[in-house]
TORNURO-691401 format. One record per atom (N, C-alpha, C): residue in three letters; x, z, y. Coordinates in steps of 0.2 Angstrom, whole numbers, plus 5000, padded with zeros to 4 digits. Layout:
<nodes>
ALAXZY;...
</nodes>
This chain:
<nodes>
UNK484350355050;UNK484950365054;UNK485550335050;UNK486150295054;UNK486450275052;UNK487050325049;UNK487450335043;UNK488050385042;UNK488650345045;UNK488550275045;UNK489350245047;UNK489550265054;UNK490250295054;UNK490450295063;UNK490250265068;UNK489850275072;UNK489850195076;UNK490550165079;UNK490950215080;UNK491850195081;UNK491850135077;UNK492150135071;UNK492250105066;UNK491750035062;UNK491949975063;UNK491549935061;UNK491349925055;UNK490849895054;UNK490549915046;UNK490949845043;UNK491449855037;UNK491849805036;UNK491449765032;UNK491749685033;UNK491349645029;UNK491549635022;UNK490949625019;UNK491049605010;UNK491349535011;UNK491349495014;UNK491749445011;UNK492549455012;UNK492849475017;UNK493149525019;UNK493649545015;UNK493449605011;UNK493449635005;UNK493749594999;UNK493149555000;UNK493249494992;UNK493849464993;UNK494049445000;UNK494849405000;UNK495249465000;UNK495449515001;UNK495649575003;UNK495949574994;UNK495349584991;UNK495349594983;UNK495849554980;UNK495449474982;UNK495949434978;UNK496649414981;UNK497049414985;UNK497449424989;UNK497849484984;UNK497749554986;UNK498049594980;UNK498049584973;UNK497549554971;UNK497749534962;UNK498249474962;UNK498349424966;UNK498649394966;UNK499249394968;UNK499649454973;UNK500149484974;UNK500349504967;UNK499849554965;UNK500149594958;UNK500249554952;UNK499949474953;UNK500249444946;UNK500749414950;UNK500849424955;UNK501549344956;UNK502249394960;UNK502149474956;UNK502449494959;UNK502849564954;UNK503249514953;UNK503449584945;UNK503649624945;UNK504049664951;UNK504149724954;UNK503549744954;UNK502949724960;UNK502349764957;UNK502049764954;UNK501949704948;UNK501649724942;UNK501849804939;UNK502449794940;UNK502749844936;UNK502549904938;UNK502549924946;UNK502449984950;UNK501549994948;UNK501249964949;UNK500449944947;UNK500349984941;UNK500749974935;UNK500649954929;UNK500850034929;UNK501250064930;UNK501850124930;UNK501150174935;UNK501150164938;UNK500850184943;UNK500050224941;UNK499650144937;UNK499050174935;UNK499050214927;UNK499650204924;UNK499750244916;UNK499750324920;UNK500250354926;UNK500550404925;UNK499650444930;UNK499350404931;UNK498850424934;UNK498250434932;UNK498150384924;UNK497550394921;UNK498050484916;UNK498550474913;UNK498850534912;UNK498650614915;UNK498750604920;UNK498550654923;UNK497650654925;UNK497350624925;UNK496450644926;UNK496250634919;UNK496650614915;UNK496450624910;UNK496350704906;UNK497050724908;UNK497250784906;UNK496850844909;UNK496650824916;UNK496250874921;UNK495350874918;UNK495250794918;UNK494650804914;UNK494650844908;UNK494850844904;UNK494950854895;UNK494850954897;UNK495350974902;UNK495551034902;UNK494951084909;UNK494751034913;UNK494051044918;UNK493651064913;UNK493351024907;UNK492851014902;UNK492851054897;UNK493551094895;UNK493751154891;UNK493451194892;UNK494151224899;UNK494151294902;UNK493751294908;UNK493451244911;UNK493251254918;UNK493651234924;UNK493651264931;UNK493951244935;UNK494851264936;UNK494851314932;UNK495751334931;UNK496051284925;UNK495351274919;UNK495851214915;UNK496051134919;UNK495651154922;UNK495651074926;UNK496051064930;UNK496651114932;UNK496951124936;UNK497751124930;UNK497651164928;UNK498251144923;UNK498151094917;UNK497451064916;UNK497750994913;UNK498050934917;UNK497650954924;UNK498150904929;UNK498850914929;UNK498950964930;UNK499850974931;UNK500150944926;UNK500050984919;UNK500350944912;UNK500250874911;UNK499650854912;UNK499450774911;UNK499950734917;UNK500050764924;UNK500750724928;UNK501450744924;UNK501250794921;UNK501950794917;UNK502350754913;UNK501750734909;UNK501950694903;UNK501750624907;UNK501450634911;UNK501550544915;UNK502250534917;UNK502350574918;UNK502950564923;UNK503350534917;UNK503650584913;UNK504150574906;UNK503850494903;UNK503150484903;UNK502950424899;UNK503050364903;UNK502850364909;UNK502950314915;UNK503550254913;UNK503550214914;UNK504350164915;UNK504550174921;UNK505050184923;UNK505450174929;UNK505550114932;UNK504950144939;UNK504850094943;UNK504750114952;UNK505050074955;UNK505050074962;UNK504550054965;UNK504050074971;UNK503450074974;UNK503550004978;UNK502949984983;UNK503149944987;UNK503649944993;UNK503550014996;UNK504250035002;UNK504949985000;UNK505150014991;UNK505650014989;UNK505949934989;UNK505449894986;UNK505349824984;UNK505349804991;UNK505149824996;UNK505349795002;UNK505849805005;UNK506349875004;UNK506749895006;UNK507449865000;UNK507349834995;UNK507649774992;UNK507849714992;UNK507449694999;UNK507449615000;UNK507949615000;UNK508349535001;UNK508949485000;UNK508849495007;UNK509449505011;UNK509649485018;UNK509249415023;UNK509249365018;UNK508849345020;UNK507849315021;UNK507949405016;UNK506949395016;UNK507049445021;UNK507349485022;UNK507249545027;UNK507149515033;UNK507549445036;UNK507849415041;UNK507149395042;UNK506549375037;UNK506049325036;UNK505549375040;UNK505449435034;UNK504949485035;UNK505049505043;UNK505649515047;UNK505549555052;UNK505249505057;UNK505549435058;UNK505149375060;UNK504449385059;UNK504049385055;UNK503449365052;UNK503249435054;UNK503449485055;UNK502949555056;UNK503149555065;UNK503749525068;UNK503849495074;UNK503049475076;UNK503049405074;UNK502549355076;UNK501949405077;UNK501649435072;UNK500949485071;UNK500949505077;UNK501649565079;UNK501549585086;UNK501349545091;UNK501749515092;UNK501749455100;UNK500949415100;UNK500749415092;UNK500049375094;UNK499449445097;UNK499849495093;UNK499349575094;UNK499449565104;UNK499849565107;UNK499849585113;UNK500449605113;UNK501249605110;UNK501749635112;UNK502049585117;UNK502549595120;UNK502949565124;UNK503749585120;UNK504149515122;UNK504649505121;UNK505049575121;UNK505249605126;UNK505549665127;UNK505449725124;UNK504749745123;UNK504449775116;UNK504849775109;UNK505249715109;UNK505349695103;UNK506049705102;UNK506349715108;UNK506949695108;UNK507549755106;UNK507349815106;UNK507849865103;UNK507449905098;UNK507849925094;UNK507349985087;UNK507150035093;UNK506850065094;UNK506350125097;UNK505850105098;UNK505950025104;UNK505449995106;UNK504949945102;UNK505549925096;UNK504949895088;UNK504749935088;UNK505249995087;UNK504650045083;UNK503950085085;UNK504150095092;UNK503350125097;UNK502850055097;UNK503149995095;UNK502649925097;UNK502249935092;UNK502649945086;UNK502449935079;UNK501950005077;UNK501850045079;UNK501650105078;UNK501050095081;UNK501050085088;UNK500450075096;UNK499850045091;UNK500349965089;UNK499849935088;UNK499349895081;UNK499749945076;UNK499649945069;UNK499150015069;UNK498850055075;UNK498450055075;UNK497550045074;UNK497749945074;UNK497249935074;UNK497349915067;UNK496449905064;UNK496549905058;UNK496449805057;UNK496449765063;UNK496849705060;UNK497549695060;UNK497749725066;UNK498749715065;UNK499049745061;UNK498449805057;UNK498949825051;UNK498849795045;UNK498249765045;UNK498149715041;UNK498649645038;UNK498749625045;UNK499249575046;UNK499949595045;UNK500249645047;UNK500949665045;UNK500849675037;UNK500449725035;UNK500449705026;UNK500449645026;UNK499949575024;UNK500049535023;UNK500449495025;UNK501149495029;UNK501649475030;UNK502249515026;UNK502149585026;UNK502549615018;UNK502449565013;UNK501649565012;UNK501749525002;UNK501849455004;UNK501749425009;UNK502049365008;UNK502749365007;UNK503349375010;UNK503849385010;UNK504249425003;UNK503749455000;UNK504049484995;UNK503649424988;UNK503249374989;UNK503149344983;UNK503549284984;UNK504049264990;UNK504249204991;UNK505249234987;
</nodes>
């Protein structure tokens, strides 16, 4: 018996492999997120670190407050850095002008129509309906990083 959904397509390995390399390649050409990457995975080995160490002491209540303490001290030790939301929510006027284009396109090839498109509620329900699936959500991300590494 199979465990996979049958819903849910069994994803492909090659797939994956661009998927992979696409993000590694984001993360080196992309210094904000290096940065958020970099901040991101310190303040998170911190913390399982600390739940490990403290799980391994005391048991399941040390593992509990090594986690809290360990995001503590992540937090304090972290560099001050902004996620990707943020990094998007920073573009220059004219990458915003690019991105909305380019995540435009994704819909209209998805199946949206012009009018869809045309006031915020109706982006917004387009974008929602159809980011759904797990290719047009795929494609609106990858027109985020594109736009944020040009």
């Amino acid at each position: 018996m199979d465990d996979y959904p049958a819903a849910d397509p069994i994803p492909d390995p090659s797939n994956t492999r661009m998927q992979h390399e696409e993000l590694m390649d984001f993360l080196q050409n992309s210094s904000d997120m290096r940065k958020a990457a970099k901040s991101s995975m310190k303040q998170a080995l911190y913390a399982g670190g600390a739940a490990l160490m403290g799980g391994f002491l005391l048991g399941p209540i040390g593992g509990m407050v090594g986690g809290v303490a360990g995001s503590i001290v992540g937090y304090f030790k972290a560099d001050n850095y902004d996620g990707a939301v943020m990094c998007l929510n920073e573009l220059e006027p004219e990458q915003k002008k690019l991105l909305v284009k380019r995540v435009g396109q994704v819909l209209v090839a998805a199946g949206a129509t012009t009018s869809q498109l045309s006031t915020q509620t109706a982006f917004r329900d387009t974008l929602v309906n159809l980011c759904s699936s797990p290719g047009v959500r795929d494609d609106v991300w990858n027109a985020c990083v594109q736009t944020l590494q040009e």
